[in-house]
C-alpha positions, 0 to 999 in steps of 0.5 A: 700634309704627311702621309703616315700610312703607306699608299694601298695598292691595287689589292688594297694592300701596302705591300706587294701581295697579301702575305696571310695565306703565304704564312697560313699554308705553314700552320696548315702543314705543320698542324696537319702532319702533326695529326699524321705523325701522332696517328702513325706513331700510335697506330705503328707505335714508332716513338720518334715520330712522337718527337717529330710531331712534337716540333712540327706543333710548336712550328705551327704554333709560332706560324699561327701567331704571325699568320694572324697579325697578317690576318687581321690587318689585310682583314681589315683592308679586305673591304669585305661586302655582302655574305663574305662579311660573315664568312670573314668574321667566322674565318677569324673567330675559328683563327683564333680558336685555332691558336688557343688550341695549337697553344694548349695542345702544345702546353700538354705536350710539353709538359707530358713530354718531360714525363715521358717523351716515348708516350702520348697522353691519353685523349690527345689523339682525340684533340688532334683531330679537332685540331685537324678539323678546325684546320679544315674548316678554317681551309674551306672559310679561307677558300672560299673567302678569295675564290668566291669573293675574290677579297684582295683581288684586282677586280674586286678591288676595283669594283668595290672602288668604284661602287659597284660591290658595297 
């Protein structure tokens, strides 16, 4: 019979090695200097890093997206087993609740920017950090996630091959 899907292999993956954190690790930088820029702009008031800031959001705002179609697929070849399936589920929830907000935050931007692109709104630096807080707690969920549970590594994919993680 024809195989329609791609053997998985040694990671339980059909490619090579999992691309999700690869692509996560923009979304982290360019979310989090967005945070840095916005704060030393205010703080130095230095309005090109305004400008700056605002590009490196709408990076993260693309990176997430695709950070997520890798995200949900290699989630679900993770076999994930015992407490790591929580940790997975709140990983994904609080991923896209991240993209929501990079989305709005990216929307406010825009729209204020065609007011004035010298001025930022007021409260946004206050949603920056919830931004920044997501991105941290999403940091320690992925962490955790491959150095505690080792989703997506040789020997937990063996082990869960042969039954001895379920």
């Amino acid at each position: 019979m024809l195989e329609l899907l791609p053997a998985l292999n040694d990671k339980n993956l059909p490619w090579l090695d999992v691309i999700h954190p690869i692509v996560v690790h923009f979304v982290i930088s360019m979310a989090l200097i967005t945070v840095v820029f916005d704060l030393i702009g205010v703080v130095t008031r230095k309005k090109n890093l305004f400008e700056v800031s605002f590009w490196n959001l709408i990076v993260a705002t693309v990176a997430i997206i695709v950070a997520i179609i890798f995200g949900q697929i290699e989630a679900g070849l993770a076999n994930p087993y015992g407490a790591s399936r929580d940790i997975l589920n709140y990983h994904s929830t609080i991923g896209w609740s991240l993209a929501g907000v990079l989305a709005l935050l990216t929307g406010w931007r825009y729209v204020a920017r065609q007011k004035d692109p010298n001025v930022l709104p007021k409260g946004f630096l206050a949603i920056d950090f919830v931004l920044a807080g997501l991105v941290f707690a999403q940091v320690y969920l992925g962490d955790k996630l491959v150095w505690v549970y080792g989703l997506h590594t040789v020997p937990v994919v063996e082990a869960i091959r042969e039954g001895v993680l379920s």
